[in-house]
C-alpha positions in Angstrom: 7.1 -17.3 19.8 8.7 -20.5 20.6 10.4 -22.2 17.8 8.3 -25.3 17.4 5.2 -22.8 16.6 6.8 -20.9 14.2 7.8 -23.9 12.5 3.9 -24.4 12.1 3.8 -21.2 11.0 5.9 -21.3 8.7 3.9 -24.2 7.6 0.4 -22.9 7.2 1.3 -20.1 5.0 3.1 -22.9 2.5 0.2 -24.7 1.4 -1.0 -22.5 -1.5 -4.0 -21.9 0.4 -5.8 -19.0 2.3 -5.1 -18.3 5.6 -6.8 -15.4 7.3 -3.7 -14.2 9.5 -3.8 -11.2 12.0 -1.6 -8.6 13.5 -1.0 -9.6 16.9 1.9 -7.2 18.3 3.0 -3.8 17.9 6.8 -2.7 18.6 7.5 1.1 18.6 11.3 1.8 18.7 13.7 5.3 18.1 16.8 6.2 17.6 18.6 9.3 16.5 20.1 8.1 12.8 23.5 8.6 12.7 23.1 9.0 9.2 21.3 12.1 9.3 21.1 13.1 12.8 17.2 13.3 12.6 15.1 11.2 14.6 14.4 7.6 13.1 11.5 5.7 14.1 11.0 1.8 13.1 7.9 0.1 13.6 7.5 -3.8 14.1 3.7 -5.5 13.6 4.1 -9.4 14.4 2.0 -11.3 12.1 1.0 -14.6 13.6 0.0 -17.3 10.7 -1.7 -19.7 12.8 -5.0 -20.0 12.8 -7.7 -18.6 10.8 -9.5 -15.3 12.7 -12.2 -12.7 11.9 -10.5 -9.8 12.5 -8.3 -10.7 9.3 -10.3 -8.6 6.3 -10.5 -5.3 9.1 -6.8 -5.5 10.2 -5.5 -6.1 6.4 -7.7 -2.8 5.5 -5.6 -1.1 8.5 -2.3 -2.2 7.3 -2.5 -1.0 3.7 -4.2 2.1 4.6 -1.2 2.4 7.2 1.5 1.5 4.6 -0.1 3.6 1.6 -0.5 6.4 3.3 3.3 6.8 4.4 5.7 9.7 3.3 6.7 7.5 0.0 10.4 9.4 -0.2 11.2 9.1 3.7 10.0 5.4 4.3 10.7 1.7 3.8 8.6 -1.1 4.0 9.9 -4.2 5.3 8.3 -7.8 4.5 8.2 -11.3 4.9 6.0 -12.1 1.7 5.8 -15.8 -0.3 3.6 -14.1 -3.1 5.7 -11.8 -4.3 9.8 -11.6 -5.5 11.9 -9.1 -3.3 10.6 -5.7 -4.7 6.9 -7.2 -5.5 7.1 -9.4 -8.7 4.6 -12.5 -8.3 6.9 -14.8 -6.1 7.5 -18.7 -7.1 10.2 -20.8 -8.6 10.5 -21.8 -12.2 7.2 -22.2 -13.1 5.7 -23.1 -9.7 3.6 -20.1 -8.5 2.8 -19.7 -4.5 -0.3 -18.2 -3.2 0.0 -17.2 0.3 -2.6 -14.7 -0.1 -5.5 -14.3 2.4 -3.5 -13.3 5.1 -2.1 -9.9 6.0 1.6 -10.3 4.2 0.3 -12.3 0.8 0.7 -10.1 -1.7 1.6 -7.2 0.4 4.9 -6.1 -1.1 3.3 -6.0 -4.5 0.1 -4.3 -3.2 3.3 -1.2 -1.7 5.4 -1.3 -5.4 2.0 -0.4 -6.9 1.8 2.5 -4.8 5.5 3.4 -5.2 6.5 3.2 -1.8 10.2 1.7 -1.4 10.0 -2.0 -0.4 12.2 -4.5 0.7 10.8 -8.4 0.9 13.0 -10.6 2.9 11.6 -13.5 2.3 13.6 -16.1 0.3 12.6 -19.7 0.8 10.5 -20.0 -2.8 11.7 -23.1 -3.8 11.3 -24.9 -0.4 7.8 -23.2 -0.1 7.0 -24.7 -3.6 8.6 -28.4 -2.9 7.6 -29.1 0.1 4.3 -26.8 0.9 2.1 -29.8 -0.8 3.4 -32.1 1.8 2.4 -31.2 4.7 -1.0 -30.1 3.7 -1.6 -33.7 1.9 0.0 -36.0 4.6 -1.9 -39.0 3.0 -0.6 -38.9 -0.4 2.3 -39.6 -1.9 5.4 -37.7 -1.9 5.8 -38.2 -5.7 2.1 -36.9 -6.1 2.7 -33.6 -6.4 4.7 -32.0 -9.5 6.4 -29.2 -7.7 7.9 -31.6 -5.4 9.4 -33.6 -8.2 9.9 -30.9 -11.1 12.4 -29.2 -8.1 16.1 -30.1 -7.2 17.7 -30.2 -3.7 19.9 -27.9 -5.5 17.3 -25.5 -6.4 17.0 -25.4 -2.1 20.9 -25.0 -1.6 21.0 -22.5 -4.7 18.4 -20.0 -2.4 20.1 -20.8 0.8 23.4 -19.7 -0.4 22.1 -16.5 -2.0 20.9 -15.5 1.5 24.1 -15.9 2.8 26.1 -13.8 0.5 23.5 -11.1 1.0 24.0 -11.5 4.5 28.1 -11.5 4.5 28.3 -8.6 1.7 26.5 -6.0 4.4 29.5 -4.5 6.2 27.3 -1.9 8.5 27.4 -4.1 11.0 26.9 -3.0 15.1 28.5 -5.1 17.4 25.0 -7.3 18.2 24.3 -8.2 14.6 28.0 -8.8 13.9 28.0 -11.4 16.9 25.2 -12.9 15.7 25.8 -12.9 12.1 28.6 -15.1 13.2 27.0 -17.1 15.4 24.2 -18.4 12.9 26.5 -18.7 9.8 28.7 -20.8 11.5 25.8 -23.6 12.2 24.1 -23.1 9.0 26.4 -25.4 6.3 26.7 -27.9 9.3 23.0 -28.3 9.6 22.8 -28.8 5.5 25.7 -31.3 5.8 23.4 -33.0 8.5 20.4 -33.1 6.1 22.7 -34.2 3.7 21.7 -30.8 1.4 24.5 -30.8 0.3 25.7 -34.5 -1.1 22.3 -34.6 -2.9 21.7 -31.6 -4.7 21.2 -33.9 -8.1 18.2 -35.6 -6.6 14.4 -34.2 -7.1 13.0 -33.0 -3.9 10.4 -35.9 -4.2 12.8 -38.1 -4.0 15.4 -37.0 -1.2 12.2 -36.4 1.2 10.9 -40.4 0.6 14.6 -41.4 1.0 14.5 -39.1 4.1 11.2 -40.5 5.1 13.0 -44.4 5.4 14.7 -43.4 8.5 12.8 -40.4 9.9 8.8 -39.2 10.7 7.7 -37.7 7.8 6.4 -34.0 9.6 9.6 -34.0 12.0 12.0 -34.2 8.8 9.7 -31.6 7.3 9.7 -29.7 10.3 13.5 -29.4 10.1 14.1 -28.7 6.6 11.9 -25.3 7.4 13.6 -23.8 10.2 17.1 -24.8 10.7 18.2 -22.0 8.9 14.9 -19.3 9.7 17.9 -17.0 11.6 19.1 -16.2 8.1 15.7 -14.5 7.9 16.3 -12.6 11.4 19.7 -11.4 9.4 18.2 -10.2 6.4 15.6 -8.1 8.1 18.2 -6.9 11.0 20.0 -5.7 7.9 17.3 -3.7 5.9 16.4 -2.1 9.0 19.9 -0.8 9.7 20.9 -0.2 6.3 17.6 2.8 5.9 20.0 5.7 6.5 17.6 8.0 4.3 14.8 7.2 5.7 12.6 8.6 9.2 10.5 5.8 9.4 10.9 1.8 8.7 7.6 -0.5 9.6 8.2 -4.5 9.5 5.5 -6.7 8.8 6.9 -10.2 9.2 6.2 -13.0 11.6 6.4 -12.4 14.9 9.6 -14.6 16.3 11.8 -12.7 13.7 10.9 -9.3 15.4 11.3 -10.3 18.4 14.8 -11.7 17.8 15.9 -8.3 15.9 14.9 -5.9 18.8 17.6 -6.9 21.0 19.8 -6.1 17.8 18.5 -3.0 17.2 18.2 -2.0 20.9 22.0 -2.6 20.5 22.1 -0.4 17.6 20.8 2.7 19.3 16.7 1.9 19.1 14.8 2.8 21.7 11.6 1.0 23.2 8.8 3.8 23.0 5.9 1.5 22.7 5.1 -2.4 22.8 1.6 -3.7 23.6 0.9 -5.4 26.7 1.1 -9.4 25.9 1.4 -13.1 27.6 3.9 -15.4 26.1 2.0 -18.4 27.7 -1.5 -17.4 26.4 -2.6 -17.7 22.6 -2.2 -14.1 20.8 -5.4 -12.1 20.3 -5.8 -9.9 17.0 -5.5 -5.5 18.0 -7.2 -3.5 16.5 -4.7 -1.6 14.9 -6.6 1.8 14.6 -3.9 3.3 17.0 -1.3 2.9 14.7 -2.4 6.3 12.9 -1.1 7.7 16.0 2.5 6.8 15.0 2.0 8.1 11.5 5.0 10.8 10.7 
């Protein structure tokens, strides 16, 4: 997906409101795991957050039946969830709770703890989700409206982004591909904070370093921006989980779609490969599957 769409994306599933997401790609890679020497197989379903669809309620019936029913010792779940902490608490910052459910990944990582399956929830942006979601969905009120926006610190931002990144450096399995691109991304991230000024403002409220921002810049462009300059740090995190499964056969990613697509060159490097990918346009609009084919894959 092109970046300005995932931005938007990223966007719709902020707003602490419904949105009936669907499974719009299926990836199908293997490798022999060099852990075990036993075949390892990791499955990637793109989630695309756009747009409200039908097919949401019958796909989201698929996954979980999918997920539930895998071997709970010899799998991992993989997620990109804003409902729920990183092994499927209820997600939020300080007191400010975020409700991305509706869609396919809202609650999904605590909906595989309950079953006891082994879960790992890559997402990490909480307290930008929490600050800034109300803004983009209330474009004609004021940015001091809303009290998540003002009750969080640019700090609180910078605290999460820097907590990624010494997740990210700490791994030390790294191939060659996610080494090279590990550096690549970390050496642009504190230059794009020092550009939004993250960094020299970390005592203001996020209320009031957007409506300073707002003096100089469009409102959704500076929004825009603060979402996905660092998004790679996402790719990282799940490149990472994915690798670092040495016990287990099979590993199945549900996040959106432009991280998975961005990791499979990774893995590919890793020893992954391609066995499967449905057929699909870049130029046309995705269309939901119908994902009963996916008990093919089951191990």
């Amino acid at each position: 997906m092109k970046k300005s769409i995932s931005c938007l994306l990223l966007c719709a599933m902020l707003c602490n409101r419904p949105l009936y997401t669907f499974i719009y790609q299926v990836i199908v890679l293997e490798r022999i795991n060099p852990a075990s020497g036993k075949k390892q197989r990791f499955i990637g379903l793109s989630d695309f957050h756009d747009k409200k669809n039908s097919a949401n309620a019958a796909q989201l019936f698929c996954v979980k039946d999918f997920l539930h029913k895998q071997d709970k010792a010899a799998s991992k779940i993989i997620l990109e969830d804003l409902s729920s902490t990183k092994n499927g608490a209820y997600g939020g910052c300080r007191r400010f709770q975020i409700n991305s459910r509706g869609g396919i990944l809202g609650g999904l990582a605590q909906s595989c703890s309950r079953k006891g399956l082994q879960v790992d929830n890559v997402e990490y942006r909480y307290c930008r989700v929490a600050a800034l979601g109300p803004l983009l969905n209330n474009a004609h009120k004021k940015i001091h409206d809303f009290p998540s926006t003002c009750g969080l610190m640019v700090s609180d931002i910078v605290d999460e982004i820097n907590a990624a990144i010494v997740d990210i450096v700490k791994y030390t399995k790294c191939c060659a591909a996610l080494q090279a691109y590990r550096e690549r991304i970390l050496k642009k991230i504190y230059p794009h904070m020092r550009e939004l000024n993250l960094t020299k403002e970390l005592k203001r409220s996020m209320a009031d370093y957007v409506h300073q921002g707002c003096l100089t810049n469009n409102r959704f462009q500076l929004l825009k921006r603060l979402l996905i300059f660092d998004s790679a740090l996402l790719d990282l995190k799940l490149a990472q989980s994915i690798l670092d499964a040495d016990t287990c056969d099979t590993i199945i990613a549900v996040t959106g779609g432009s991280h998975i697509a961005r990791v499979q060159e990774i893995l590919e490097s890793a020893g992954y490969t391609p066995i499967y990918s449905n057929p699909s346009n870049p130029k046309k609009e995705p269309k939901p599957l119908d994902l009963d084919f996916l008990k093919g894959f089951l191990r």
